[in-house]
N, C-alpha and C positions, 0 to 999 in steps of 0.2 A: 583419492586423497585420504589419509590417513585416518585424519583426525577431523575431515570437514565434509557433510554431504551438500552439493549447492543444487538447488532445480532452478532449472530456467527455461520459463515458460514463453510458450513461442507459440505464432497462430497458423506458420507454414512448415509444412513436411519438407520445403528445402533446406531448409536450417537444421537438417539433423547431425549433418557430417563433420559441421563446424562448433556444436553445441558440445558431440564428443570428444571431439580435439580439441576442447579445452577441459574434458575429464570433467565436466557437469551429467548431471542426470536431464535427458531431454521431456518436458514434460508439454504435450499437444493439447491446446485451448480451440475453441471455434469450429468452424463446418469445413475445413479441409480432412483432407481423406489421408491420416497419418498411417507409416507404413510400420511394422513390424519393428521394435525395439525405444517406440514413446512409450512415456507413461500417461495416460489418459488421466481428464476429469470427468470421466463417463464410465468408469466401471464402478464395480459395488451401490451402493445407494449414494446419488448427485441429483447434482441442479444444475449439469452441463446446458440443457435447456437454457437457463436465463444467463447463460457467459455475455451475452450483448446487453447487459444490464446491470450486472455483479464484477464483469474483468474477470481480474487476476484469484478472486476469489470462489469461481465455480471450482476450481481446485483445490484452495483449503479447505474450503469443504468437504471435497473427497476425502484428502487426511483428516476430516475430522471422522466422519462417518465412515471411514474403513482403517480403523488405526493399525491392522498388520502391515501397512505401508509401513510401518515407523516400525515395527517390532522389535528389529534388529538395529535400530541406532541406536548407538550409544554416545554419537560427538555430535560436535556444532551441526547447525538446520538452518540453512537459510536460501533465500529466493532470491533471482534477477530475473532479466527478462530479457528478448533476442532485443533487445536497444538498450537497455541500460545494464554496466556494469559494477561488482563494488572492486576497488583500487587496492591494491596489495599493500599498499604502504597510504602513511594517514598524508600524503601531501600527494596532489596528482600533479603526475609528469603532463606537461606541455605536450609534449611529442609523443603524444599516447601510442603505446601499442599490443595490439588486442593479445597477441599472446604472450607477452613479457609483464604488463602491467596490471592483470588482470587478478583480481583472488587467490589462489593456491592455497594456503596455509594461512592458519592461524597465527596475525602476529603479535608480537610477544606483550602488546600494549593492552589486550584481552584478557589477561589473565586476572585483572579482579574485576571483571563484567560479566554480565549471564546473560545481554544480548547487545545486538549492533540495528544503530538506527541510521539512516539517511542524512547527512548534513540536512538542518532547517532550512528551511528559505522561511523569508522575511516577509509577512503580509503588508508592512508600514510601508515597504521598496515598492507598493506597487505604482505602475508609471498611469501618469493621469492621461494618455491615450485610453488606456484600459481602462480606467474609474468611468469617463465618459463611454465609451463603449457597452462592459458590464453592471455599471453600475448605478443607470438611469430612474430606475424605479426606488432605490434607497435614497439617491440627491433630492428627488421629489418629495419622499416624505420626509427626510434630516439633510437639507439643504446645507450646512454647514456641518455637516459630519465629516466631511473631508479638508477642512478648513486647516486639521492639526491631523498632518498621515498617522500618529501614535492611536488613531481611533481607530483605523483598519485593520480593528481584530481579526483572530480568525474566524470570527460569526458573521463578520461586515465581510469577509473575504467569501465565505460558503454563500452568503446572501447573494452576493454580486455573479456568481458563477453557476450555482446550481440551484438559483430559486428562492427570491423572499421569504423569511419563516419558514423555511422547510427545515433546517437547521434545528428549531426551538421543536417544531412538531415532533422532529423525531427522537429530540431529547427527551420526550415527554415519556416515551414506550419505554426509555432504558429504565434496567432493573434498579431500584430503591437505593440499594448501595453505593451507586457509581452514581445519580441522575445530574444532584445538583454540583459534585464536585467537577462531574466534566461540562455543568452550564458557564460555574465560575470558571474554568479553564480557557472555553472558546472566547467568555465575554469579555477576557482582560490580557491573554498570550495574545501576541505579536508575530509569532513562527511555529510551523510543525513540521514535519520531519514526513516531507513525500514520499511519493508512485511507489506506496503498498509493498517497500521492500525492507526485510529485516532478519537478523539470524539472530538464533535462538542457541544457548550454548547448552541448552536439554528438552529434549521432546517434552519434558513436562510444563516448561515455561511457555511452550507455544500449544499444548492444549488446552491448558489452563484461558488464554486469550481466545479462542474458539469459543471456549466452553461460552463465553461470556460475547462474543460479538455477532454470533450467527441468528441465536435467539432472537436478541434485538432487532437484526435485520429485518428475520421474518416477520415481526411485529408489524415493521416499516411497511412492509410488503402491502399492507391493508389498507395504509393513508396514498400509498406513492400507487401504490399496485403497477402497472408497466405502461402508464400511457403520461408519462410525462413530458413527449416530442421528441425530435427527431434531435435536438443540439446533443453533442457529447457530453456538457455538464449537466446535461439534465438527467439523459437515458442511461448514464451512468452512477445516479446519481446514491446507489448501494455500495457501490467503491468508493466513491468521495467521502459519504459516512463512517466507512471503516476504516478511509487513510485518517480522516483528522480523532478519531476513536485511538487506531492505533499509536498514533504521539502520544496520547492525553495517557493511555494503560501502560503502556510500556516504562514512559519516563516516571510513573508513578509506581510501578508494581515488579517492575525487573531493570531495574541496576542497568541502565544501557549506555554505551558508549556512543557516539555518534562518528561517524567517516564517509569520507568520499566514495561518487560513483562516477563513473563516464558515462559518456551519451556513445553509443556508437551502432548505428543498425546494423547488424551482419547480414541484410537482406541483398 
């Protein structure tokens, strides 16, 4: 594609043949044994290592830490994954299909943005199944928090999922400049901008976010260190910090637009 490089990271060496025919960069995550033509998060200096704790990010990592990956871009940069797609046009078709509907080209509604963020989804929409479910330990101590769903921020949303206070812990580690604007952000938004996917309309807009989210992580590393169990929002819980990071920087520091993605696993 021209004018657009897309990686889309994937944790099976089956997905290779269907990743290139759709004219993506195939980029291999996890402990499968990728053949000849992925791009790894294991070469140059990584933390392939911790992919079962970080996700989608033992690979930006890599592009941070090996930036001759990037040398040669000079257009759009951006990530999906073998289950989610972003939509070629800002309204998705019903009758999705993976190779007509899928990304291509940049369209023409991009031209005054310098990145693309994930439709929000709603923390207030969440269904009280799930409040009772995840959200046991915060009713007990703000029994009427849920009284008015405008309370389930995204701090009461990270609360409920990946851990009381861990949320505020780790805002603590972030650098000076960012700490209290993204406290007031979690403590009063309603919506951010999910599953870690976003295009950057120049290599310097998405190192510039590195520069500034991995640090912090490794900070993390020290309070959460790896034994936080076995749930997904927990053992993940370096990806969840960087997904609601990445809404709060992006929407503040790069001009982004928001659009649809499909769900669809090519598995």
């Amino acid at each position: 594609m021209e004018n657009l490089a897309i990686y889309c990271l994937s944790l099976s060496n089956s997905h290779y043949k269907k990743i290139i025919d759709m004219d993506y960069i195939p980029v291999g995550l996890g402990r499968d044994k990728f053949s000849d033509g992925w791009l790894l998060d294991k070469i140059g200096e990584n933390i392939s290592n911790k992919n079962e704790f970080y996700g989608e990010y033992t690979f930006h990592y890599c592009l941070w830490k090996n930036q001759a990956i990037l040398e040669n871009h000079d257009k759009w940069i951006g990530f999906c994954t073998y289950r989610r797609f972003w939509s070629q046009n800002n309204k998705k078709n019903v009758h999705f299909n993976l190779n007509k509907d899928i990304l291509k080209k940049i369209p023409q509604e991009w031209d005054k943005y310098d990145a693309v963020l994930v439709e929000p989804i709603f923390t207030n929409k969440t269904k009280l199944s799930k409040i009772l479910k995840h959200g046991k330990q915060i009713l007990i101590k703000k029994p009427f928090l849920f009284f008015n769903k405008k309370n389930i921020t995204v701090k009461v949303h990270f609360d409920m999922y990946h851990g009381y206070g861990n949320l505020d812990k780790a805002i603590d580690l972030l650098q000076i400049e960012y700490r209290e604007k993204f406290r007031k952000y979690v403590n009063n938004e309603i919506m951010f901008n999910p599953y870690n996917m976003f295009i950057c309309k120049s290599k310097k807009t998405l190192l510039n976010y590195y520069t500034i989210v991995f640090p912090w992580l490794k900070k993390c590393e020290n309070i959460f260190e790896f034994k936080m169990g076995d749930s997904y929002g927990k053992k993940r819980i370096y990806g969840f910090l960087a997904e609601r990071f990445l809404s709060y920087w992006f929407n503040n520091y790069a001009n982004p637009i928001n659009w649809p993605v499909y769900f669809k696993d090519i598995s």
